[in-house]
N, C-alpha and C positions, 0 to 999 in steps of 0.2 A: 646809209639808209636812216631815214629816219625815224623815231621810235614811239610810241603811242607814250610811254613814259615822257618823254621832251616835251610832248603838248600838254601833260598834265599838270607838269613841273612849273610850267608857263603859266598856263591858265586857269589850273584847278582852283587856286585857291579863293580868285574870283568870283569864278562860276559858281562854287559852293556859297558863296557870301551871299550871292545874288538868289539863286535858288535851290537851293542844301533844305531849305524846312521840305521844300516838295517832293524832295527826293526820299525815293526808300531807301531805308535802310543799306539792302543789297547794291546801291549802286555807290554809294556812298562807298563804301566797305571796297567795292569793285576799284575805284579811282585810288585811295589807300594802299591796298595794296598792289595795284600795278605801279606806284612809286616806290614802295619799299622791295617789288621784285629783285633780286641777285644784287641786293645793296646791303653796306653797314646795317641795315635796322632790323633785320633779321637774322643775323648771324651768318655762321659757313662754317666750316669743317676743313679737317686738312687730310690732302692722302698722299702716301708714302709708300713709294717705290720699295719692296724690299730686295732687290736685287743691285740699286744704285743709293739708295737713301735721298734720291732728288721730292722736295716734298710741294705741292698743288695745293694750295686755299683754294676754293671755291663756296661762293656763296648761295644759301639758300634761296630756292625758289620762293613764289607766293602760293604755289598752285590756283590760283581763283582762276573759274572757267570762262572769266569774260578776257584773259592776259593774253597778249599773242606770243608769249615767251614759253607758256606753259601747256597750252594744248595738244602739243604733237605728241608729247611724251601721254597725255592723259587719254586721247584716244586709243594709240597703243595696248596701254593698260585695260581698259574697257573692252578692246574688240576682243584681249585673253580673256576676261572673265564671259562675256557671251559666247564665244562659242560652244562652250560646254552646254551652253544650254539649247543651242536651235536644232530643232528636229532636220530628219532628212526625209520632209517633204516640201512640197512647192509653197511659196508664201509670196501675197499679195501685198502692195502698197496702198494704203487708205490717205485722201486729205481730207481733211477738216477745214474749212474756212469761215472764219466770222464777218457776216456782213459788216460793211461797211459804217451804217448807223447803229453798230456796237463796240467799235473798237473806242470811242470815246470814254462809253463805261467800265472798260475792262481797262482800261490806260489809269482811270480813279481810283478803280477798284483792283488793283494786280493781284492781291493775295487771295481773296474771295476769287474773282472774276478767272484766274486762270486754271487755279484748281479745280472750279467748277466746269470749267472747260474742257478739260482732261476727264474729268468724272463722268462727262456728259457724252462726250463719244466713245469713252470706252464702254461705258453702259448700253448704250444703241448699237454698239456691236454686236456686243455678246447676248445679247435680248437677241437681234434678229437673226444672230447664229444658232442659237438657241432652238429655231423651231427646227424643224424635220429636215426641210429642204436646205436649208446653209448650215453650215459648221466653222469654227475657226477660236483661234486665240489671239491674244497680242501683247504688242509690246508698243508702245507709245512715246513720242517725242513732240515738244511744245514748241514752237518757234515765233518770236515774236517780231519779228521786222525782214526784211528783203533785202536782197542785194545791195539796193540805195539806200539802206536804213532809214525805210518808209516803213513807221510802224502798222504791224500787217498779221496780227497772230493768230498761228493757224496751228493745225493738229496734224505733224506725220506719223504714221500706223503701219505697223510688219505686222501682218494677220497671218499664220499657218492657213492653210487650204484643206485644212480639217479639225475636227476636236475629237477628244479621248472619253469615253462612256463616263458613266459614274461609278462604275465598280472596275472603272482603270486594267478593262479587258480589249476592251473593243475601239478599235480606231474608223472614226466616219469621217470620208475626204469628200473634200468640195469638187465642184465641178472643176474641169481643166482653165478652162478662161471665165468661171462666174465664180465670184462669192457671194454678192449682196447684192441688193436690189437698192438702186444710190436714189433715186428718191425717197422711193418709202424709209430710206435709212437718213438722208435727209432730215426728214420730216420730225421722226423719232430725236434724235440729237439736239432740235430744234427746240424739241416739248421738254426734253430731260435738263437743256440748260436753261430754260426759263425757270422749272421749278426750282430745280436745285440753286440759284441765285436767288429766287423770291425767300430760299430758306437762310439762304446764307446773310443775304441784303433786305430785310422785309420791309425797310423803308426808302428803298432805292426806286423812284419813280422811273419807267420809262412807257413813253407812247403807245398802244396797241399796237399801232402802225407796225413799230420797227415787226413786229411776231409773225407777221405776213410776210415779210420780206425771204426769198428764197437763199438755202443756205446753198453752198459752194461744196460738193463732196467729187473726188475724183478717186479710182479705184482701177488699177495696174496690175497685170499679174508677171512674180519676178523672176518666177523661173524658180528651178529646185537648187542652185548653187548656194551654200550656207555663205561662202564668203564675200560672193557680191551683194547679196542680203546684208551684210555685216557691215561690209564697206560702205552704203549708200546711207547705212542708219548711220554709224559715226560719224560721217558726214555731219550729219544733220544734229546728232547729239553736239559734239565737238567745236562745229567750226563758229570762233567767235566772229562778233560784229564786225570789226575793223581791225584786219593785221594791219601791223608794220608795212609791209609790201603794199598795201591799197593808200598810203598817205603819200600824196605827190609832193607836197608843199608846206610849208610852217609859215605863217602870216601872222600879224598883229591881232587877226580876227578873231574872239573868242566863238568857240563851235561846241560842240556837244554827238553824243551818240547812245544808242542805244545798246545793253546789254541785252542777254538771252537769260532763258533760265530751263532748267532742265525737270522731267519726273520721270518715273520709268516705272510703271505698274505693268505685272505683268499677269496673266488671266489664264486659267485653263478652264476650260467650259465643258459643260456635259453633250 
């Protein structure tokens, strides 16, 4: 099989030459270390059998979450720590999606641009869970490209299908198949990521135009099982751009891809 490593080995060092200033940080860091995964340049460890004295080097991982060496182990890890935390009731799947004529901005602006993105519909939730009639919490994942690694950054949402009072007696559930009202929650997401980008970016021009454009919000209910709730989020948390398994071919061609990035706020509402 062929290894996302082999193509970097090949051609990273090019690609960086060529456009390494444009790159963040994080991706930079990402290609680095999926070279130095389970190699001399990070070390290893040795373990020893005490019943035969036969002794195992093995080298360190990189952990970085963009590596296809290391995520199966790190979801794992992830789905133990959340379960302790998800309620046993029903909870809902939220998407967020950014039109079209913003994905330009947020591709310039990633660090601004995504956080505010995450900020923006977790706020529009929990505002419009807030009144009377809806209730809910969540837990949030950012995703930035699709299957073909068409950059595409959208917002997946685990909502609880209720929230907890303010003096942490009283539990209000949602309806069975409604939590939100997805235009008027639309709309709301729409308003909170314009401002909170005008604050973040106040010299960032962008057209009227684009603010009229209708956002993309979808909303699932997933049933009360905590662990296919679980599974579907570390899906989505976890799985990087391009495994080893998805590369048919190694060619002369130099190619490129996208990484993901991850945030995990989590909310309990009145």
């Amino acid at each position: 099989m062929i290894e996302l490593a082999e193509v970097f080995c090949r051609f990273a060092a090019d690609y960086l030459s060529a456009h390494g200033a444009s790159m963040p940080p994080s991706h930079r860091r990402a290609i680095e270390d999926i070279l130095n995964c389970r190699t001399a340049a990070l070390g290893g460890q040795v373990w020893r059998c005490e019943a035969c004295n036969t002794e195992v080097f093995s080298f360190h991982s990189c952990g970085n979450r963009g590596c296809p060496k290391c995520h199966t182990a790190q979801t794992q890890e992830w789905l133990e720590r959340r379960q302790a935390e998800m309620l046993p009731v029903p909870y809902f799947h939220i998407t967020v999606t950014v039109p079209a004529e913003l994905r330009a901005v947020l591709r310039a602006h990633q660090r601004e641009g995504y956080g505010v993105l995450m900020q923006a519909s977790a706020a529009a939730i929990i505002e419009r869970a807030r009144d009377p009639r809806y209730v809910g919490g969540t837990v949030a994942v950012l995703h930035t490209w699709t299957q073909q690694l068409h950059f595409h950054p959208h917002v997946h949402g685990l909502v609880s299908g209720g929230g907890i009072s303010a003096d942490g007696r009283t539990w209000h559930p949602a309806r069975r198949m409604f939590l939100l009202p997805i235009k008027a929650l639309a709309t709301l997401v729409r308003g909170k990521f314009r401002a909170l980008l005008r604050q973040k970016c106040p010299d960032l021009v962008i057209p009227d135009a684009v603010w009229h454009k209708r956002w993309v919000l979808h909303v699932s209910a997933r049933g009360k099982g905590e662990q296919a709730v679980l599974d579907c989020l570390a899906r989505d948390v976890f799985r990087v751009a391009l495994t080893n398994a998805r590369i048919v071919g190694l060619d002369n061609q130099i190619g490129g891809c996208e990484f993901w990035f991850f945030f995990k706020p989590l909310f309990y509402i009145e």
